[in-house]
C-alpha positions as CSV (number, residue, x, y, z in Angstrom):
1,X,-2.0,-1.1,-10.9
2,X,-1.7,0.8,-7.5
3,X,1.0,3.0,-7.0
4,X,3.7,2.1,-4.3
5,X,5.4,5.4,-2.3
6,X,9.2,4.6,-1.9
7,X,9.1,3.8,1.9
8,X,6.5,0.9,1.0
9,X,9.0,-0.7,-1.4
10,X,11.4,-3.4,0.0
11,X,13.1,-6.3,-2.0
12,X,13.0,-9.7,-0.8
13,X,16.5,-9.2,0.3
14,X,16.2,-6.3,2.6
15,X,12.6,-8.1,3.7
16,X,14.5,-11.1,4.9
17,X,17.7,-8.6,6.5
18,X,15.1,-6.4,8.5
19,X,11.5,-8.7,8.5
20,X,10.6,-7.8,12.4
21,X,11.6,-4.1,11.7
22,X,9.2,-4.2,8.5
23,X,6.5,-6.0,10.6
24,X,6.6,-3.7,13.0
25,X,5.7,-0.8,10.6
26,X,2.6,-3.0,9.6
27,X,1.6,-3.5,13.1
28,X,2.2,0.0,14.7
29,X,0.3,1.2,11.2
30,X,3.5,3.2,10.1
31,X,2.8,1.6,6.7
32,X,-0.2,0.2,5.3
33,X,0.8,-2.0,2.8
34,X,4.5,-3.3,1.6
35,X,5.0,-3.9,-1.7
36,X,7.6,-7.0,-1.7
37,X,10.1,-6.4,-4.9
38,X,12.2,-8.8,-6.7
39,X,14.0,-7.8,-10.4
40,X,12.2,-4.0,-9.8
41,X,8.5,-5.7,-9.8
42,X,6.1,-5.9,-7.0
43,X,5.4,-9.5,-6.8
44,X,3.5,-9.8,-3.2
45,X,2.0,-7.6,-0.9
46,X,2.4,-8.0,3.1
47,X,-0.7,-6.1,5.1
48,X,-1.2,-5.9,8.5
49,X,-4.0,-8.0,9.8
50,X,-6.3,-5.5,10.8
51,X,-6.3,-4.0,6.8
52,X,-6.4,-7.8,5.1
53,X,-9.5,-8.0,7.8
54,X,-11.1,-4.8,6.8
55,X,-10.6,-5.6,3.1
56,X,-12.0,-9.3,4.0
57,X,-14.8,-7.2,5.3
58,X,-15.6,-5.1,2.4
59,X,-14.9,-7.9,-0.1
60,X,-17.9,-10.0,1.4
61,X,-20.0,-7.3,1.0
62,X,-19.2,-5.9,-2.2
63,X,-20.2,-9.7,-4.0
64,X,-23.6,-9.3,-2.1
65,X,-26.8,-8.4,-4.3
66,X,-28.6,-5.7,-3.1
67,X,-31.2,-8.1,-1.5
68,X,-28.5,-9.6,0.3
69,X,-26.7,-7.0,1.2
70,X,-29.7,-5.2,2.8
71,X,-30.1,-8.3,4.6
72,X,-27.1,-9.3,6.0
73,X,-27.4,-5.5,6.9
74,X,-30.0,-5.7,9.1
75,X,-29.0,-9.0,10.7
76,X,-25.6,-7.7,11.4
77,X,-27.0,-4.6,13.1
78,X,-30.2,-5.8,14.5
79,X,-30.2,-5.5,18.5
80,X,-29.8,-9.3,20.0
81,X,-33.0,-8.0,22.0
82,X,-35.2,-6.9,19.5
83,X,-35.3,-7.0,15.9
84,X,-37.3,-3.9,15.1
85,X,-35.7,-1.0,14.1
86,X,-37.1,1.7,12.7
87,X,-35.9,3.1,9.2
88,X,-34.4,5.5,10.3
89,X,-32.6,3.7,12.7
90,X,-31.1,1.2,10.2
91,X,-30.3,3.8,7.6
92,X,-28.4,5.4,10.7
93,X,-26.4,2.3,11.2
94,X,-26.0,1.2,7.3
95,X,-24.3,4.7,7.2
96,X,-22.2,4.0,9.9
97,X,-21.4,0.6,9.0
98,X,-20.4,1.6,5.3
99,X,-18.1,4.7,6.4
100,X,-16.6,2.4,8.4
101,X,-15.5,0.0,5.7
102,X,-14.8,2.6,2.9
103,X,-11.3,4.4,2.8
């Protein structure tokens, strides 16, 4: 179970007083996450749209074989004008692509 710090706590009470104000945090990245609580127990989680994207993101390829994932890989990074890259090219831009996606 992930741990919540205090400021990413709210009860559906307080979410529904003060829901633009708690948005706000999502949006401007104050907060990542917000845990929402009712009877002392997170039971949702509101994100910002950017992180429920980048975990959309990593999602996808984390259920990908390694086949696949090397695939999509390549086709995801492949130049629209040419489709040859050397290896050292696409292990240059697998890195990148996977930093990008890990946190």
């Amino acid at each position: 179970m992930l741990a919540y710090k205090r400021d990413e706590m709210i009860s559906v009470t307080d979410l529904l007083k003060g829901f633009k104000t708690t948005l706000d945090k999502l949006t401007s990245h104050q907060l990542d996450k917000v845990a929402v609580m009712k009877n002392n127990k997170p039971e949702a989680v509101i994100l910002s749209i950017d992180e429920y994207e980048r975990l959309q993101v990593k999602h996808h390829w984390n259920r990908l074989d390694e086949a696949s994932y090397l695939l999509s890989a390549f086709e995801s990074l492949a130049d629209a004008e040419s489709k040859s890259l050397s290896l050292e090219e696409l292990d240059a831009k697998l890195d990148q692509t996977i930093k990008r996606y890990e946190h």
